[in-house]
N, C-alpha and C positions, 0 to 999 in steps of 0.2 A: 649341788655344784660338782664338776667334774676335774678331775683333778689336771694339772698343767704340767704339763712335761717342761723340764730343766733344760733340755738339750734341745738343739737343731741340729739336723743332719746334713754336712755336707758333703759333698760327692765332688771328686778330684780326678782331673786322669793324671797320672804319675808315671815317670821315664822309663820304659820297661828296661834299660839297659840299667838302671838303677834301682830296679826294685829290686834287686837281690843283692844291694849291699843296705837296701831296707830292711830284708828277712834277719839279716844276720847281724844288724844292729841289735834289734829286737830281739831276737833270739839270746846273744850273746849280754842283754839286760831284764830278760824273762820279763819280757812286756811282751803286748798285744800290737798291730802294727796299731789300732785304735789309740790306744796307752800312748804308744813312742811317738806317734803326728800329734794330738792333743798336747800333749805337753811340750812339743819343739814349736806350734802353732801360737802358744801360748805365753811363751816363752819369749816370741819374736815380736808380739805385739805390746810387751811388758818392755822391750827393748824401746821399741821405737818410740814408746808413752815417755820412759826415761832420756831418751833423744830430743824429747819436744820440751820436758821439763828444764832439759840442762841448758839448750836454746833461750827457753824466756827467763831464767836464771841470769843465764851472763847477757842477757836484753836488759834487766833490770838494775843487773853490776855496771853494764855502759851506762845507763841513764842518770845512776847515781855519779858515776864519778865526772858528767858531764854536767850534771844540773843540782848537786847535792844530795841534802836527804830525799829520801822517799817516803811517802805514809805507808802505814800497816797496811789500807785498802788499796794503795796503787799496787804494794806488793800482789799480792792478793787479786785485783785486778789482774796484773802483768800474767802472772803465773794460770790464770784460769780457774781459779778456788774457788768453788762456789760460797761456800760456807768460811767465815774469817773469826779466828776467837780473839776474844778480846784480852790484850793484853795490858796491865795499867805500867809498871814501869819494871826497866831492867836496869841495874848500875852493876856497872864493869869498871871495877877499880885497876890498874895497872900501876903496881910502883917499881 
């Protein structure tokens, strides 16, 4: 068996009027321009994931306070989780 490479390579054209406040990012965080696009690339995709989270979050906050409770799986459902652990009870005392 031949081993699998981790990575894909992408290829980007980027603003030449802005690649030199690219160099000097990078420069000024001794990173690779490699290093400094991977991890803002990354970084924005982690954003947007959290974007979509917080969407079906407050989807499931409307639903609830229109229609009551919600099950563990509708959560779960709503949210896009594949995998749902099981939870047997929680009491929340307030005095």
């Amino acid at each position: 068996m031949g081993m699998h490479k981790k990575t894909k390579k992408l290829t980007v054209d980027f603003p030449i009027d802005e690649f030199i406040y690219l160099k000097m990012a990078c420069a000024k965080q001794d990173v690779t321009i490699k290093e400094f696009v991977t991890k803002a690339v990354i970084k924005s995709v982690e954003d947007y994931e959290d974007d979509l989270d917080k969407a079906s979050i407050e989807a499931a906050r409307k639903d609830i306070q229109e229609n009551g409770t919600v099950s563990w799986k509708e959560m779960c459902d709503e949210m896009g989780w594949e995998k749902s652990y099981q939870v047997k009870s929680i009491h929340i005392g307030i005095e």
